[in-house]
N, C-alpha and C positions, 0 to 999 in steps of 0.2 A: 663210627666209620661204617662205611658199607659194608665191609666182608669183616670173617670172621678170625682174629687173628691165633690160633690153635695153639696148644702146647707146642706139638710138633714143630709147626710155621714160627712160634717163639722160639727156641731153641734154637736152630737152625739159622732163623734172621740174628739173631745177636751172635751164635760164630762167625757168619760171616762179617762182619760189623768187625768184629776184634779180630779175625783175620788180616781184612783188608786196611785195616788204618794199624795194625802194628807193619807192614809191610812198607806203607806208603802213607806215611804219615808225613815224612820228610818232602815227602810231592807237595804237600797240602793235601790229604784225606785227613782233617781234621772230623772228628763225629760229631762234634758243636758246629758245622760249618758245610751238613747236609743232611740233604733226608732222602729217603731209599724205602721206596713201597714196591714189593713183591703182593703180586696175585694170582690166583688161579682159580679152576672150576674143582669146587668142591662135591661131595657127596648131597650137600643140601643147601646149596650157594657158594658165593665166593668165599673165598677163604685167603690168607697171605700172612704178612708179617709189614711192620710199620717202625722205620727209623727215624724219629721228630717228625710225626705226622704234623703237627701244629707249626714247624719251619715254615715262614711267610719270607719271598721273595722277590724279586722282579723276574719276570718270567720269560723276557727275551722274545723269542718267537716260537714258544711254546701255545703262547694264545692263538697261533694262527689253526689251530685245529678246533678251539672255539668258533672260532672267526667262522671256519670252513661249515661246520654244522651250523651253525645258525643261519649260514647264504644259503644252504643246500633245502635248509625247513624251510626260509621264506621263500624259496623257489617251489617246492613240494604243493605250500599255501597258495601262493598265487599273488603275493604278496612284493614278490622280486622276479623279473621278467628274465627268463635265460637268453644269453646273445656269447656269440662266438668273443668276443672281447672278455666277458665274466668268463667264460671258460677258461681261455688262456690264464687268466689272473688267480684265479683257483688252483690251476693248475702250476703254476709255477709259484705261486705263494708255499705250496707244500713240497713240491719236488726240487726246487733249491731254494727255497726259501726268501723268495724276493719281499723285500720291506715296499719296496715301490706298486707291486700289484697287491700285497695284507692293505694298504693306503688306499688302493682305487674300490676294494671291495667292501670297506672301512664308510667309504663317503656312499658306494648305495644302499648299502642297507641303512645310515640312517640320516641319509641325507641331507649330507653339512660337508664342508671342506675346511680345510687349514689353512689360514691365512695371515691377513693383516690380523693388531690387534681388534676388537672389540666391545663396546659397554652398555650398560644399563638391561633394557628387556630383549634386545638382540642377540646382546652375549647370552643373556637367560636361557633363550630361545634356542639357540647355538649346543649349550649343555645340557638339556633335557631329552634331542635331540641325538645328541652325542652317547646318555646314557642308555639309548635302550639296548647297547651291545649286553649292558649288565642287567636290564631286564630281562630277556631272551632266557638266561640262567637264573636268574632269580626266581622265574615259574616252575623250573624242573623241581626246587625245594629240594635243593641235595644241601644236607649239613655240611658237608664236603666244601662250599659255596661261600658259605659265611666270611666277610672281613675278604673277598676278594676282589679285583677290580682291572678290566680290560679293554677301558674305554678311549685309555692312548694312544692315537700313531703307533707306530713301528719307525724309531730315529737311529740314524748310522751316527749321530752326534747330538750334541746340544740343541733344546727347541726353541722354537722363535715364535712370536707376535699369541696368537692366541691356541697354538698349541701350547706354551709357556704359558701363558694364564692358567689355562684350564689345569696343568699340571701340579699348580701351584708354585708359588716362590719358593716354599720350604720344600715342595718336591712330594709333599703330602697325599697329593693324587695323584701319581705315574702307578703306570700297571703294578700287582701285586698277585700273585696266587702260592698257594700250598700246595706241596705234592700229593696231597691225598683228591685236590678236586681236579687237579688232572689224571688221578690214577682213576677217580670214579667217572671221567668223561674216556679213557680208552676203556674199562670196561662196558659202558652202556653202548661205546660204539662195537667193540666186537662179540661183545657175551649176552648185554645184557637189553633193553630197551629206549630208543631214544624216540623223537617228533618223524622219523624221516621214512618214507617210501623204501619199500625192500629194496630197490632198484637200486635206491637214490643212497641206502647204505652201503651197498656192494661197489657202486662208485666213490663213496670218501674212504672205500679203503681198499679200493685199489690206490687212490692218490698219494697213500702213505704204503705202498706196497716198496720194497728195498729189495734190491737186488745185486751180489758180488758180480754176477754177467754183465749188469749195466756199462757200457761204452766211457760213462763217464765216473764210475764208480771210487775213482780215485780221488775223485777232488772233492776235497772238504766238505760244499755244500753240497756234495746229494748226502751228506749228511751220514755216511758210515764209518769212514778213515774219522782218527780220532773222537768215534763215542762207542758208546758201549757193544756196537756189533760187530764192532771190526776185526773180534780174534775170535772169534763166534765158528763154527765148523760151518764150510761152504755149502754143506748142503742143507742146514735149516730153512724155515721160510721166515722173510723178515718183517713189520709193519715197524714205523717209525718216525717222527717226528723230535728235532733238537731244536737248541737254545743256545744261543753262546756270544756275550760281548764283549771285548777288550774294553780299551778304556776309550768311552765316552764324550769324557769334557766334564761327565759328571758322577762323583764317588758313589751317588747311590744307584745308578743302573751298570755301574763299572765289574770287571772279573768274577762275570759269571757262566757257568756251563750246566748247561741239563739235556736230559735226552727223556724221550715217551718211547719206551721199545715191547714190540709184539713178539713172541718168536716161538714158533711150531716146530715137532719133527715127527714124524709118525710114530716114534715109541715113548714120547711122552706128553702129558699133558700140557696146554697152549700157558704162556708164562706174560705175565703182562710186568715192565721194571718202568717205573718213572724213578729219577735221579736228578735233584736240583743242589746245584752247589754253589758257595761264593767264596771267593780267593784267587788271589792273581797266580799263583802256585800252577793250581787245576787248568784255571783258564788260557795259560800262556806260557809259564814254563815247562810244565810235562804235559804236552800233548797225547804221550800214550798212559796216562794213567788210568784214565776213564774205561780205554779200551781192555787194559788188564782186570780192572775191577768187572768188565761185564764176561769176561771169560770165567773169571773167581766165582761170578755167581750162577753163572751155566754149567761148571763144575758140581758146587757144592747143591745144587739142587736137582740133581740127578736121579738120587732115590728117591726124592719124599714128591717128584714130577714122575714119576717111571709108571706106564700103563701093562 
């Protein structure tokens, strides 16, 4: 893993771990059924603690901050042309999380759309096409990477014609990532180094910048009510990206919830939590469980975060 995971950061991640699933276990905080990477800025690198770092899941719209870095680099490059339409779609791709604008940003960087089905060297052509969203990552060379895959649509339900293809029958290739290579893609974007223009950094996070003042802060997709920052003290600072789908149409992108959270305050060091879970529990009957658990761990990380 990138960071280093410490006695200290050990000890501490596994109280909270037995804390938090002997409390709400009955919600669904099962510990076979998520993973929870804490990190922070150490004395000589990252540092943190890792709960089933190797938990491979469907990631919901977690990848849409993939997504965001890789438009943001081929725009940097010169490779993706900026226009007030990609902006919008960037921008509401991450601030409520539209699957309709991740879709439109999806077909320019590489060039393909969803459609009817397809065969022979077209569909070929369609897929190679399709995969350079997993190229793009694949150059960074983060271990973190391995066995992951983001080159699906974002679907509000079951897919059709050759997005179904590509997904496969058995379902084999729908998106998949592990908490640890979204915990190493919010560290490169706030601590550590990514492809992108300093500028063009300070912009992907503002986009994931969180706000309790926000006008529309209550409704589910700006994405703080029901995850991890929502019992959070009002005056921390937030960065943030979630995940979250009922049911589908289909059992394996079904009840799941995750969140990507940043969160600063002047007297302690900046704290980075990725949280991926699956269970209809978490995802649908206790809406505030997530939010308890991210209080639990802003709690219990107090002294070993304290400057």
């Amino acid at each position: 893993m990138f960071f280093d995971q410490t006695v200290a950061w050990g000890l501490l991640g596994h109280e909270i771990i037995e804390r938090a699933c002997n409390q709400w276990r009955e919600q669904g905080l099962d510990s076979s059924q998520f993973s929870l990477i804490l990190t922070t800025k150490g004395a000589t690198g990252p540092e943190g603690f890792a709960h089933n770092p190797g938990w491979r899941g469907y990631p919901c719209s977690l990848v849409k901050v993939f997504h965001l870095v890789h438009a943001l680099t081929a725009i940097d490059r010169g490779s993706l042309a900026p226009e007030p339409e990609l902006d919008r779609a960037l921008r509401d791709m991450i601030l409520w999380s539209s699957n309709t604008a991740t879709n439109y940003v999806i077909d320019l960087l590489t060039k393909t759309t969803g459609d009817t089905l397809l065969e022979g060297a077209e569909y070929l052509d369609w897929t190679i096409k399709r995969q350079k969203l997993n190229r793009f990552f694949d150059a960074c060379d983060w271990d973190e990477w391995d066995g992951c895959n983001i080159t699906q649509k974002l679907m509000d339900d079951t897919r059709y014609g050759r997005e179904a293809q590509f997904a496969g029958v058995d379902g084999s290739n729908l998106n998949v990532l592990t908490a640890t290579a979204a915990a190493r893609l919010m560290w490169e974007l706030f601590d550590g180094t990514l492809p992108l223009l300093p500028d063009t950094t300070a912009y992907a996070q503002k986009l994931m910048s969180r706000s309790f003042e926000y006008p529309d802060a209550a409704n589910p997709n700006y994405q703080i009510k029901e995850y991890l920052a929502a019992e959070l003290p009002k005056s921390v600072s937030l960065w943030s990206k979630a995940g979250h789908n009922l049911w589908t149409g289909d059992a394996r992108s079904s009840w799941y919830k995750h969140d990507m959270l940043r969160v600063t305050c002047p007297s302690r060091r900046p704290l980075n939590v990725v949280f991926m879970s699956k269970g209809a529990a978490l995802a649908d009957q206790f809406p505030n469980t997530v939010p308890k658990l991210g209080r639990l761990i802003w709690d219990m990380t107090e002294d070993i975060l304290r400057v």
